[in-house]
KEGULO-376017 format. One line per 8 residues: for each residue x, z, y of C-alpha. Coordinates in Angstrom, 1 decimal. Layout:
KEGULO-376017
X/Z/Y ~ ...;
//
This chain:
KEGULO-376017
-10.3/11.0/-9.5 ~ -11.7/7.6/-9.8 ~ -9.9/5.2/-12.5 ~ -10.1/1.3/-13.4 ~ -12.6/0.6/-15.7 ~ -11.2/0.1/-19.3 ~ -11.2/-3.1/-20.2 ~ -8.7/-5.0/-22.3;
-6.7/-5.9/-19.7 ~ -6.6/-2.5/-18.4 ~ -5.9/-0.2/-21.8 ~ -2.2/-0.7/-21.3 ~ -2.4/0.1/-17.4 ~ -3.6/3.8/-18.4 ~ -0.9/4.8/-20.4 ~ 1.1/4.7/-17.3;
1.1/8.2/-15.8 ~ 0.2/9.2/-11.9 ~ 3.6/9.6/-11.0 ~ 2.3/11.1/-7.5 ~ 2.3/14.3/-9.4 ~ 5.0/14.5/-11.4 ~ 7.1/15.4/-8.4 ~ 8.2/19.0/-8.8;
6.4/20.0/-11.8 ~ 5.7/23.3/-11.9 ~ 7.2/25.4/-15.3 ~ 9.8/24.1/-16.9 ~ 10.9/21.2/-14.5 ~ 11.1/23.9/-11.6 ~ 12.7/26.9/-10.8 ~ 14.5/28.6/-7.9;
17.3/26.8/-6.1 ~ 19.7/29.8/-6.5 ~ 18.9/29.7/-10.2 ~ 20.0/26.1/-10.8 ~ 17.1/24.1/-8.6 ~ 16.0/20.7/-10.4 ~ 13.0/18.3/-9.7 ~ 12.7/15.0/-11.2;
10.3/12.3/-10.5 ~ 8.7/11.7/-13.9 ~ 8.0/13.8/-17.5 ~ 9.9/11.6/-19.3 ~ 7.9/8.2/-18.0 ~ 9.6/5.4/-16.7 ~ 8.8/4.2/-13.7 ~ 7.0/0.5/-14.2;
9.3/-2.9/-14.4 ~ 7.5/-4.9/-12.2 ~ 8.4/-8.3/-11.5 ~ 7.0/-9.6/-7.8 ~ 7.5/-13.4/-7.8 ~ 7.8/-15.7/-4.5 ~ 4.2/-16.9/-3.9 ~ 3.3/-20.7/-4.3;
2.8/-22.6/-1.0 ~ -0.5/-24.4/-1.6 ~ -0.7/-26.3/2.5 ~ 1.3/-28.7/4.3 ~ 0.8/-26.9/7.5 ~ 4.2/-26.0/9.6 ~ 3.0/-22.4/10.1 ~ 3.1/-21.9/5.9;
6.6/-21.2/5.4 ~ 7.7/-18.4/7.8 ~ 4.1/-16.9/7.5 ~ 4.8/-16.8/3.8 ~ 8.1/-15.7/4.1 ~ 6.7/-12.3/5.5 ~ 4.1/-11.7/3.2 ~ 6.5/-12.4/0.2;
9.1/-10.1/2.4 ~ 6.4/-7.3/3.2 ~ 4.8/-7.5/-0.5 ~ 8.5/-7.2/-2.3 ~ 9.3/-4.2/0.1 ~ 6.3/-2.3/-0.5 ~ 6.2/-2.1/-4.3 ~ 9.8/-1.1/-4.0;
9.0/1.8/-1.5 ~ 6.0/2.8/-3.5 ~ 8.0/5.4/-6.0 ~ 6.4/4.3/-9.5 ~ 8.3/0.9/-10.0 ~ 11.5/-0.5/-11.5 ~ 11.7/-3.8/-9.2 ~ 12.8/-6.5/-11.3;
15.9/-8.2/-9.2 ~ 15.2/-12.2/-7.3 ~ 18.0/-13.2/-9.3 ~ 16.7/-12.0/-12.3 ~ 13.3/-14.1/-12.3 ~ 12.4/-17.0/-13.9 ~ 13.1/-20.2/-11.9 ~ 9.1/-21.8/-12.3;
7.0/-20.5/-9.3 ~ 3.4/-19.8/-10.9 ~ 0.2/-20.0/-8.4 ~ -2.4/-19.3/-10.7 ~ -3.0/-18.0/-14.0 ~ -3.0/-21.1/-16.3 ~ 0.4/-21.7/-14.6 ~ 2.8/-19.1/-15.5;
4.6/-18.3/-18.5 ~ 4.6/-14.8/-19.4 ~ 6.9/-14.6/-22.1 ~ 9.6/-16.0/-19.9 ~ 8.8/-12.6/-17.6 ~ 8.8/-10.6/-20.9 ~ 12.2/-11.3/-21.9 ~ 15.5/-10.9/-20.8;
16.8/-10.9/-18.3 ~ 13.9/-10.2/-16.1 ~ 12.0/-7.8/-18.7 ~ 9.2/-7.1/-16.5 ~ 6.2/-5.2/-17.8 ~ 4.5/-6.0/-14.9 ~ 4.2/-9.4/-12.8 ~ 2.5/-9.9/-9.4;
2.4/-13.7/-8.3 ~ -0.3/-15.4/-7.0 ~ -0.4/-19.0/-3.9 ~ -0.3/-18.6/-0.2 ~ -1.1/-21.4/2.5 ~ -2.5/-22.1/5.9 ~ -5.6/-24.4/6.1 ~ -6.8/-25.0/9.8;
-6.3/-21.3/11.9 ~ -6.7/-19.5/8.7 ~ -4.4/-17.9/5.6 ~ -5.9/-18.6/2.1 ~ -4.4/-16.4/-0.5 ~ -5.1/-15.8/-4.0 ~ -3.2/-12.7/-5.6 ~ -2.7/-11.6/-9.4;
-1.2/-9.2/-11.5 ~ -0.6/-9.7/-15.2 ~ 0.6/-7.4/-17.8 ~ 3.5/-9.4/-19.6 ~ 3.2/-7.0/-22.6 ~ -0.4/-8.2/-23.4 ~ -0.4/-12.2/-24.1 ~ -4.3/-11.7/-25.1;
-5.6/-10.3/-22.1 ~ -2.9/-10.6/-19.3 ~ -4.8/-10.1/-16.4 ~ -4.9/-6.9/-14.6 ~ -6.0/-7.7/-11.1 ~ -7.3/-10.6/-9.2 ~ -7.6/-10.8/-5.5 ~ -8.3/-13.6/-2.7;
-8.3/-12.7/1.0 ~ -8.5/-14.7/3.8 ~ -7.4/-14.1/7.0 ~ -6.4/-15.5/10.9 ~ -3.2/-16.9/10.8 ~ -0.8/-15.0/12.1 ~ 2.4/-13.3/10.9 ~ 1.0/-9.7/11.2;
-2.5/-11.1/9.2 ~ 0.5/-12.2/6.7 ~ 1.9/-8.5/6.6 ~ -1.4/-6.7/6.3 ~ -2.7/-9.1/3.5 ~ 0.6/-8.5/1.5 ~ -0.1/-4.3/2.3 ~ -3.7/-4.6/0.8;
-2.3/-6.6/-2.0 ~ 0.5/-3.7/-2.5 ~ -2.1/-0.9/-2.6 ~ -4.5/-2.9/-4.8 ~ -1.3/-3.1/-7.3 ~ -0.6/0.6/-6.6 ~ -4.2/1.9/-7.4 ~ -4.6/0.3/-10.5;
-0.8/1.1/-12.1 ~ -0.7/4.7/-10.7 ~ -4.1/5.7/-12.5 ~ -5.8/5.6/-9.1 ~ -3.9/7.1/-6.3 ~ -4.5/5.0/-3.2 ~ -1.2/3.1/-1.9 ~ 0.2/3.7/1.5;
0.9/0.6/2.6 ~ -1.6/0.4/5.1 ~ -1.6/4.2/6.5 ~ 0.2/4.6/10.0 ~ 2.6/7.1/11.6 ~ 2.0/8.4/14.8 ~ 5.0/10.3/17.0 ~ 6.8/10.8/20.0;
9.0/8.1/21.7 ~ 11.3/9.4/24.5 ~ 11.7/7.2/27.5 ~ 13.4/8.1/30.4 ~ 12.0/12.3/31.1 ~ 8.5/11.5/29.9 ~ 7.6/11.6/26.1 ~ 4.6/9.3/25.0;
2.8/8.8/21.9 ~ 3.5/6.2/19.5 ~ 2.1/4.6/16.3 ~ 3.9/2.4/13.4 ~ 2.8/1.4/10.4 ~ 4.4/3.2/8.0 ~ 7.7/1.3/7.0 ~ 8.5/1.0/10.1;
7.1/-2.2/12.0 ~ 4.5/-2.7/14.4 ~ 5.7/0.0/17.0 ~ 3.6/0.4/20.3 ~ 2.7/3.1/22.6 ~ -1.0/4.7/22.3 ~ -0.7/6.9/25.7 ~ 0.7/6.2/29.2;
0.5/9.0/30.7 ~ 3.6/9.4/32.7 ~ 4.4/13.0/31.5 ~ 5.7/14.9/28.3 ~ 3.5/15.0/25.4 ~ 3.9/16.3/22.0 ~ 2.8/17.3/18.5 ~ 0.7/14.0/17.5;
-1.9/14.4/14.6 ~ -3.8/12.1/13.5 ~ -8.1/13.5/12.3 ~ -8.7/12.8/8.6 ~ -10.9/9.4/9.2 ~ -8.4/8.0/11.7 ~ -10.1/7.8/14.9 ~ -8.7/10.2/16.9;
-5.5/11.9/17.8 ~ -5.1/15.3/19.0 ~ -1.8/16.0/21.0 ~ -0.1/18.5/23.2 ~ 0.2/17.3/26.7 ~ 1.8/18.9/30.2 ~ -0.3/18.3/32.9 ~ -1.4/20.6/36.2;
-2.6/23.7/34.1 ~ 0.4/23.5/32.0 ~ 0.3/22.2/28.1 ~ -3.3/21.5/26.8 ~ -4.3/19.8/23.9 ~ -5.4/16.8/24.5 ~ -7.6/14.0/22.5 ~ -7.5/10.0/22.3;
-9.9/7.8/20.9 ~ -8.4/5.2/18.8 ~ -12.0/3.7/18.2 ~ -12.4/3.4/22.1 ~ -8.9/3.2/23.3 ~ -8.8/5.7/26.2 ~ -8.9/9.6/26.5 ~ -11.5/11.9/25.7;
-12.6/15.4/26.3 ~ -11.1/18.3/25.1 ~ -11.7/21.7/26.3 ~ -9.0/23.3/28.7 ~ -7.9/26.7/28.4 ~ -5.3/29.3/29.9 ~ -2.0/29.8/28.7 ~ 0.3/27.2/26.8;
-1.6/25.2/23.8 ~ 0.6/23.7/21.1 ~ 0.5/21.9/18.0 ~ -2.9/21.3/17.1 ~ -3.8/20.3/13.6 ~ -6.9/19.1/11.9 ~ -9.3/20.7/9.3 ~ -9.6/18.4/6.9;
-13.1/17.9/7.0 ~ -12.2/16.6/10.6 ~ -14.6/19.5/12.3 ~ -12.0/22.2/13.8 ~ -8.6/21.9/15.0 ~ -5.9/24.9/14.8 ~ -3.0/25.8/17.8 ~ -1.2/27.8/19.1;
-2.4/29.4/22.2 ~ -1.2/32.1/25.0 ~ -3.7/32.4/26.7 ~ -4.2/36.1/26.2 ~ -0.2/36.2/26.5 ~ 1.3/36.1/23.4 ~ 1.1/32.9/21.4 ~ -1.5/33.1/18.4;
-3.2/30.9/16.1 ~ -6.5/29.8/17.4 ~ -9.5/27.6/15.4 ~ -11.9/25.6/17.7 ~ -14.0/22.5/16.8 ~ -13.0/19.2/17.3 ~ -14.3/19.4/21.3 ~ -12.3/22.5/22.2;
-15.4/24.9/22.4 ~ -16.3/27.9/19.9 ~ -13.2/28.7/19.8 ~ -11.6/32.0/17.4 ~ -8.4/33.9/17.7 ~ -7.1/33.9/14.0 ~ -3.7/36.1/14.8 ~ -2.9/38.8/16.3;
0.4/40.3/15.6 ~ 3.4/41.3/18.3 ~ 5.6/37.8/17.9 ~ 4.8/33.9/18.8 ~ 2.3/32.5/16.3 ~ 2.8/28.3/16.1 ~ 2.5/24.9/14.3 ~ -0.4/25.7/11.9;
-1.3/23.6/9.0 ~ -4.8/23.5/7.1 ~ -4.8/23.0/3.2 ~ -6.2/19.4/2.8 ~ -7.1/20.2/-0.5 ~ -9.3/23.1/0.6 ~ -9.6/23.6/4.4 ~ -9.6/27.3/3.5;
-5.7/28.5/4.1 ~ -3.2/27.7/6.8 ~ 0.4/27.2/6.7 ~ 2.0/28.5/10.1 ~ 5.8/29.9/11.5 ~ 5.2/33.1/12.6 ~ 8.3/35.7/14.6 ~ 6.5/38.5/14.2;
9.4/39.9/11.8 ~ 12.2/38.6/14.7 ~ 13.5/35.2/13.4 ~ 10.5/32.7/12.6 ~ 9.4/32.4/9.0 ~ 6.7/31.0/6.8 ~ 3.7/32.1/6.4 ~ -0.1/31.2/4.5;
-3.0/33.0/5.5 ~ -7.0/33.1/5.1 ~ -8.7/30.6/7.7 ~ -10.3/34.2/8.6 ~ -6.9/35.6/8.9 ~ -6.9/37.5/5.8 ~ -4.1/37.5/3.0 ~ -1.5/36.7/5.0;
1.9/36.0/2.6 ~ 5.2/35.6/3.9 ~ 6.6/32.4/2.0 ~ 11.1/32.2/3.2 ~ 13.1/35.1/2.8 ~ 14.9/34.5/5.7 ~ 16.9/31.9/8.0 ~ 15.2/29.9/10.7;
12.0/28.3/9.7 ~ 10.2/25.3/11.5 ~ 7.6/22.7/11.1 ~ 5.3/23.0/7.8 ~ 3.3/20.5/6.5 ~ 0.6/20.5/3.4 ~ 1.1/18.1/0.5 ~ -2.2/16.4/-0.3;
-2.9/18.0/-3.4 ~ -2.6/21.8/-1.5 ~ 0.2/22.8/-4.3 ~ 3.8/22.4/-2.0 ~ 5.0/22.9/1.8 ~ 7.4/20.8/3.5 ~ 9.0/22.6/6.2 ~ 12.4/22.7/8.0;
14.8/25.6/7.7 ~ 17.9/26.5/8.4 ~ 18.7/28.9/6.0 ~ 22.2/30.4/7.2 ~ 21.0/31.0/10.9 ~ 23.2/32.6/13.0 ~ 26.3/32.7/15.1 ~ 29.3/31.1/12.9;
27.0/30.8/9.9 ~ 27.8/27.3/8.1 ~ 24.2/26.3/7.5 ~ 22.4/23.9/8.9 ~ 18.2/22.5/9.8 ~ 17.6/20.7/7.1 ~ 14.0/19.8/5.2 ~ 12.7/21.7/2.1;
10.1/21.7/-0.3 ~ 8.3/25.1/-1.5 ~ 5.6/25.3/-4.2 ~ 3.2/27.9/-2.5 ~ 2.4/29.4/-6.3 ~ 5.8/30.7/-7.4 ~ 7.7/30.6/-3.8 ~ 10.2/28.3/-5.1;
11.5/25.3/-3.3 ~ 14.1/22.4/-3.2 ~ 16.5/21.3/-0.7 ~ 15.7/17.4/0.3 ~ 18.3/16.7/3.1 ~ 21.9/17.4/3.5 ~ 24.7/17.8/5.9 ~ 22.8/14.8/7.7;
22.5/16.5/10.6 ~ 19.5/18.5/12.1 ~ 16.3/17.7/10.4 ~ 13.0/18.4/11.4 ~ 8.9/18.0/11.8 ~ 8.6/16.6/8.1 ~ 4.7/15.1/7.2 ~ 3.4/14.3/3.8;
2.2/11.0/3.1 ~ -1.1/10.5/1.9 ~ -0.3/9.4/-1.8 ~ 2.0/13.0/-1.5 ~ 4.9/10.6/-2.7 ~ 6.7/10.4/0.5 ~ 8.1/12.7/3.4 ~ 8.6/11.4/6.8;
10.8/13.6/9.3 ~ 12.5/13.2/12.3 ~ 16.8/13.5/12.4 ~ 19.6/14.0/14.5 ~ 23.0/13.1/13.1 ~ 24.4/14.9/15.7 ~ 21.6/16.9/16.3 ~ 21.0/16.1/20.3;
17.3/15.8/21.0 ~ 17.7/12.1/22.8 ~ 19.6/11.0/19.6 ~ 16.5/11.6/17.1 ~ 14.8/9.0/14.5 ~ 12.3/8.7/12.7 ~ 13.4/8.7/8.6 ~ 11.5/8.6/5.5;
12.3/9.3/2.1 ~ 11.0/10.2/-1.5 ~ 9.5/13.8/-2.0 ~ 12.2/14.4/-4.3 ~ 15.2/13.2/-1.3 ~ 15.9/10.0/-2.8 ~ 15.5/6.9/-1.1 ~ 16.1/7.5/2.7;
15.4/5.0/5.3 ~ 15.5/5.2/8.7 ~ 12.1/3.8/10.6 ~ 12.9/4.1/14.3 ~ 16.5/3.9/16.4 ~ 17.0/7.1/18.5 ~ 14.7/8.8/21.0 ~ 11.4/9.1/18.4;
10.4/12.4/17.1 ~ 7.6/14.7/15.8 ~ 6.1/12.4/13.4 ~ 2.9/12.3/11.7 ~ 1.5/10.8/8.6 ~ -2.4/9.2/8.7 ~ -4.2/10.5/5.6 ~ -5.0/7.8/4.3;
//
C-alpha cells in the first residue's frame, strides 16, 4: 500500500488508522448474528474532526458565486460521505474566511467550539473562461508544521468543472488522512433506469448527480458492470437471439463486439485483471457459469450441476475464486468456488439468496437474502454482509422493504443497492449507505435498479 511520505507535517496524519478496514473486524469485533452479531466502524479510533471552511472568492466575475457555491456544497458533502470524519458543524466555525496559509488562524480551529483536528480551506475564483483554485489542508494540532496538503487546479468554468475540482480535492484529503486508500469521489455508478417497457443503462457519479443514459437501445437491458480500467461496460441485453451479453465502449461511445451464443446469457462480470468475463449461460440447457475473454471467444463451462447457475462474482483481490447463487440444492444459495470449478463451498444455510458482490480486499460478500423464505414466513429481502473465512455475516437493511443487487465501492467503505419500499419492481431506487448500515441515502427516485460500483 503506498503512504505519504513522512515529513513533519505528515507524522501526525499516520497515527490516524485506515478506517476502510476496520469494518467488521474479524475475532473479537465479529461473531455470528444468532450469537449476538456486532460490527463497529473503528478499534477504538475516532473518526477525524475535520473542519471544511467556505472557500475565499478571489474574482469579481458574476459566474464566481454560484460556481463556488457548488464546489463549497460538493467538497462539504464528500468529506461527510467519506466514513473516516467527524465534520465540524457551519455554525461551529470561526467567522474569518482564510484563502491562504499566512491567513488563517489555527488556534481559533483548535479550540472550542469548532475543535477541529483537521482544516481544509483554501480561495476559489473565475478569471476569464477559467476556475483558479488553490486548496489546503492543515493540521490544527501541529502550529510548527501545519501543512498537510497543498493543491491548485485549474479548470473551464463551469458548474460541473466546479464539482469535479471539489471531488479531486476530497480524494486528495481522503488519501492522505486514511493512510492511503483512494477516495471515491470521483468513481461512477452504472445501472438500469426503467422507462416506459424498455430498461436502459445509466451512469451517475457516485452521490448521486450527473445522471444520463449510456445506451439507447429501445429494448430491455440488464446487469451493468463496469471493466477494472473503466472503459467498457458489459451488460445483458434482449435482442433477436434472445439475452446476449453485450459490450459498450465508454472510450469510443458506441457498441462493440461481443460474441453471441445460444441460449439465455446473464450477468456477466469482470476478472479483475479486465481479461475474462463470467455469466450465466443456457446454452447447453441448463444455466451454468461460463468464463470467456473479454471478446466473447475461448469460452469454458465452469459448472455443471442439475440447478440454474447465476450472477457470478470474481475475487478482486485475487481473480482466482468466484462468488455465484447456485439452486442446485432447490432454493438458491451462496456459493465460492475455484475459477477451475474446484472447492466449491456453500456459504448461507438457507433462505433465498440473491446478488453477491466482492469487497475489494477479497475478505467479505454482500449479497441479498431473504432468510425466512417461504409462504407466510415473516422475513423479508434484505442486504447482508458475510466474511467468507468464518461464514459469519451481518444484517445491513431492515424492514425497508425489498432490497437487492448490492455493489462494493471501491475504497470497500460503502454499499450501494437498489430498494423497493414496497417492493414493486417500477418503484425501485438506487440507495447507498455505510458498510456497516449506517448512513443511508437514497441516489435515484423510482424506476433505477441493478447498480454497479466503478472500481476505482
Amino acid at each position: 500500500m503506498h503512504r505519504p511520505k513522512r515529513t513533519p507535517a505528515s507524522r501526525p496524519v499516520l497515527l490516524y488508522s485506515f478506517v476502510a478496514l476496520l469494518f467488521f473486524l474479524a475475532g473479537n469485533v465479529v461473531s455470528h448474528a444468532q450469537e449476538g452479531f456486532k460490527t463497529e466502524t473503528s478499534s477504538g479510533v475516532s473518526n477525524i474532526r475535520i473542519a471544511v471552511a467556505d472557500f475565499k472568492p478571489t474574482s469579481d466575475d458574476p459566474q464566481t458565486s454560484g460556481f463556488k457555491h457548488t464546489f463549497d456544497a460538493t467538497l462539504f458533502a464528500d468529506l461527510a460521505n467519506a466514513g473516516i470524519f467527524d465534520i465540524v458543524s457551519k455554525s461551529l466555525l470561526p467567522q474569518s474566511t482564510p484563502g491562504a496559509p499566512a491567513e488563517i488562524k489555527l488556534q481559533q480551529w483548535a479550540d472550542a467550539p469548532a475543535s477541529a483536528a483537521m482544516v481544509a480551506f483554501g480561495s476559489f475564483g473565475v478569471q476569464g473562461s477559467r476556475i483558479t483554485c488553490n486548496g489546503f489542508l492543515f493540521d490544527a494540532k501541529n502550529l510548527q508544521y501545519p501543512q498537510v496538503l497543498a493543491k491548485q487546479y485549474s479548470e473551464e468554468a463551469t458548474d460541473d468543472s466546479a464539482r469535479q475540482i471539489a471531488h479531486r480535492f476530497a480524494d486528495e484529503i481522503i488519501f492522505r488522512l486514511s493512510g492511503g486508500s483512494q477516495g471515491i469521489a470521483e468513481s461512477k455508478i452504472f445501472y438500469v433506469k426503467l422507462s416506459g417497457g424498455e430498461k436502459e443503462i445509466w451512469q451517475m457519479d457516485y452521490d448521486g448527480a450527473n445522471q444520463h443514459a449510456i445506451t439507447h437501445l429501445g429494448t430491455v437491458s440488464l446487469s451493468p458492470r463496469i471493466s477494472p480500467d473503466n472503459s467498457r461496460l458489459a451488460f445483458s441485453s434482449l435482442g433477436r437471439e434472445g439475452f446476449q451479453i453485450r459490450m459498450f465502449s465508454l472510450v469510443l461511445n458506441r457498441m462493440v463486439n461481443f460474441s453471441e451464443t445460444g441460449g439465455t446469457n446473464l450477468s456477466p462480470a469482470w476478472s479483475p485483471n479486465g481479461k475474462d468475463i463470467a455469466y450465466s449461460s443456457s446454452r447447453t440447457g441448463d444455466p451454468e457459469i461460463w468464463i470467456s475473454d473479454s471478446n466473447g471467444g475461448s469460452t469454458r463451462r465452469i459448472t455443471s450441476f442439475r440447478g440454474p447457475d447465476v450472477s457470478p462474482v470474481f475475487n478482486p483481490r485475487t481473480g482466482s475464486q468466484i462468488a455465484w447463487i447456485s439452486g442446485r440444492t432447490n432454493l438458491p444459495q451462496l456459493y465460492v468456488m475455484d475459477i477451475d470449478g474446484a472447492n466449491v463451498q456453500r456459504m448461507t444455510d438457507g433462505g433465498y439468496a440473491t446478488s453477491p458482490s466482492w469487497s475489494p480486499n477479497g475478505q467479505f460478500l454482500t449479497f441479498a437474502w431473504d432468510r425466512k423464505y417461504g409462504p407466510g414466513a415473516p422475513g423479508g429481502q434484505d442486504i447482508y454482509v458475510m466474511e467468507i473465512a468464518t461464514k459469519r455475516w451481518i444484517q445491513l437493511t431492515h424492514d425497508g422493504g425489498r432490497c437487492d443487487f448490492p455493489s462494493w465501492s471501491p475504497d470497500g467503505r460503502h454499499i450501494v443497492y437498489a430498494n423497493s419500499p414496497d417492493g414493486k419492481a417500477t418503484h425501485m431506487k438506487i440507495m447507498t449507505m455505510l458498510a456497516d448500515g449506517t448512513q443511508k441515502r437514497e441516489l435515484t427516485g423510482a424506476g433505477a435498479d441493478m447498480p454497479n460500483w466503478s472500481w476505482k
